[in-house]
C-alpha positions as CSV (number, residue, x, y, z in Angstrom):
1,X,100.3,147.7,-113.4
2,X,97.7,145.1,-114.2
3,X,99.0,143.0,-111.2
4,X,97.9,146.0,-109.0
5,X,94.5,147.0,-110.9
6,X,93.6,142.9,-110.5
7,X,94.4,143.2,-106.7
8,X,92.6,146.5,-105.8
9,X,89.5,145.5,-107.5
10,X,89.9,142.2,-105.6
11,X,90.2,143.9,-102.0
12,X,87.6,146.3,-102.9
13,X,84.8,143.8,-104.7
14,X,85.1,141.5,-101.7
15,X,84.4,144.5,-99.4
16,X,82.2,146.1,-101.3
17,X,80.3,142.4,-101.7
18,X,80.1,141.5,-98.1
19,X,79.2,145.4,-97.3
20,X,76.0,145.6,-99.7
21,X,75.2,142.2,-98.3
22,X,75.6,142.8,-94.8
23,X,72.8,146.0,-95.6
24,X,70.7,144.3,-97.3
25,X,70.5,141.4,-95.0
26,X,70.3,143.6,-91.6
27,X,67.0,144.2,-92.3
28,X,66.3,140.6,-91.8
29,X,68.4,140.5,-88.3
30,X,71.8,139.2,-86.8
31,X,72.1,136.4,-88.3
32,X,71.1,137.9,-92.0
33,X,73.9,140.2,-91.5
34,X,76.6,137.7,-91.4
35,X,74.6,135.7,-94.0
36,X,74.4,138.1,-96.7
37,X,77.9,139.8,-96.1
38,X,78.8,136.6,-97.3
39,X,76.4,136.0,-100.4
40,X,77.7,139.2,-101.3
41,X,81.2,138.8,-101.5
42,X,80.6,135.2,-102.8
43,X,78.7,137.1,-105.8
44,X,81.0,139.9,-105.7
45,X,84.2,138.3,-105.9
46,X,83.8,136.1,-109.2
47,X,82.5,138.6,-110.8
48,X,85.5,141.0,-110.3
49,X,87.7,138.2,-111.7
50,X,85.4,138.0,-115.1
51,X,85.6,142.1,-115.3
52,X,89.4,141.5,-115.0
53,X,89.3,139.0,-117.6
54,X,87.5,141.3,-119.9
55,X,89.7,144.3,-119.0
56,X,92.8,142.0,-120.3
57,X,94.4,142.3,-116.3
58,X,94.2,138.3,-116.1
59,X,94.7,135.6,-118.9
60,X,91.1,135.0,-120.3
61,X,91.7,131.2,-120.1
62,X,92.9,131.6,-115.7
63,X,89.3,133.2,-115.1
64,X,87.6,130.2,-113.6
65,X,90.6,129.3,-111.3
66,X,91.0,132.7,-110.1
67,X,87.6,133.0,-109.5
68,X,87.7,130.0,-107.5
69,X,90.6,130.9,-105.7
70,X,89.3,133.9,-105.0
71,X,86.4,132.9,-103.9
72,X,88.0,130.9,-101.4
73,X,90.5,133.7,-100.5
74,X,86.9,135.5,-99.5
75,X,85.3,132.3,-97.6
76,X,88.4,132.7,-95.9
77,X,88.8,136.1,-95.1
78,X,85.0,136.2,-94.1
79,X,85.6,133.4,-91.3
80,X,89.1,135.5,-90.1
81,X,87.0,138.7,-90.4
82,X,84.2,137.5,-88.2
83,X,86.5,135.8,-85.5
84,X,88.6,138.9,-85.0
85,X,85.9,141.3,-84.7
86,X,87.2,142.8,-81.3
87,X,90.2,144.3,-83.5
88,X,90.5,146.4,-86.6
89,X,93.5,144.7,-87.4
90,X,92.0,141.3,-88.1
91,X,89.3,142.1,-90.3
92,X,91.6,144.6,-92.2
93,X,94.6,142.4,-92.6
94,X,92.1,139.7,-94.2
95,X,90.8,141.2,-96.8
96,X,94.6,140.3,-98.4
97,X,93.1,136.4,-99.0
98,X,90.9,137.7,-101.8
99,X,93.2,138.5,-104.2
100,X,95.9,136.1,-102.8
101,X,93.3,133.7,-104.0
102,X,92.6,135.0,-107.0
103,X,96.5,135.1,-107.7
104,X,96.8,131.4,-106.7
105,X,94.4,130.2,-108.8
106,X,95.7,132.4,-111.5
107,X,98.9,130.9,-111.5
108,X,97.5,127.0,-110.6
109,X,95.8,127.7,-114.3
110,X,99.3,129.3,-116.1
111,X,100.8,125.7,-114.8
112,X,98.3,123.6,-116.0
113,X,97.9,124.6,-119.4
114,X,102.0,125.1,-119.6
115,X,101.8,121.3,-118.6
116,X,98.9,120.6,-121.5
């Protein structure tokens, strides 16, 4: 069950993230928009791993690695989300890096400190 909460409010911080900061930077034109959907979810997305940390959904001691992998899940997710605009199913399908990331990195930081 924690699995699932951790990966919903992955998918949904990412999108919420790059949403608010797609608004916010439309009012400074095209370029804005791609601009701060991406400062949002690059805010966004970190910060959902710490609130997962606190909630006891992750390991305290994996936070920074799945924030970083989720991070990069995002970065990721924004560049096949911007190049598959044309489709839904591009964009949608996507959004599934975030908390693969955030997984990865999860699991990259139960291995190192097994091997410590």
């Amino acid at each position: 069950m924690k699995r699932a909460a951790f990966v919903i409010l992955l998918i949904g911080a990412g999108g919420a993230g790059g949403a608010l900061g797609s608004m916010i930077g439309a009012a400074f034109g095209k370029t804005a928009l791609f601009a701060g959907g991406v400062i949002g979810g690059v805010i966004a997305t970190p910060l959902a791993v710490v609130l997962a940390g606190t909630f006891g959904w992750i390991d305290r001691r994996a936070v920074k690695f799945a924030a970083i992998g989720a991070t990069l899940g995002f970065l990721a997710a924004a560049a096949i989300a911007v190049n598959t605009l044309s489709s839904p199913v591009g964009p949608i399908l996507a959004t599934t890096l975030v908390p693969i990331g955030g997984l990865i990195g999860e699991q990259l930081a139960r291995r190192s400190s097994a091997a410590a």
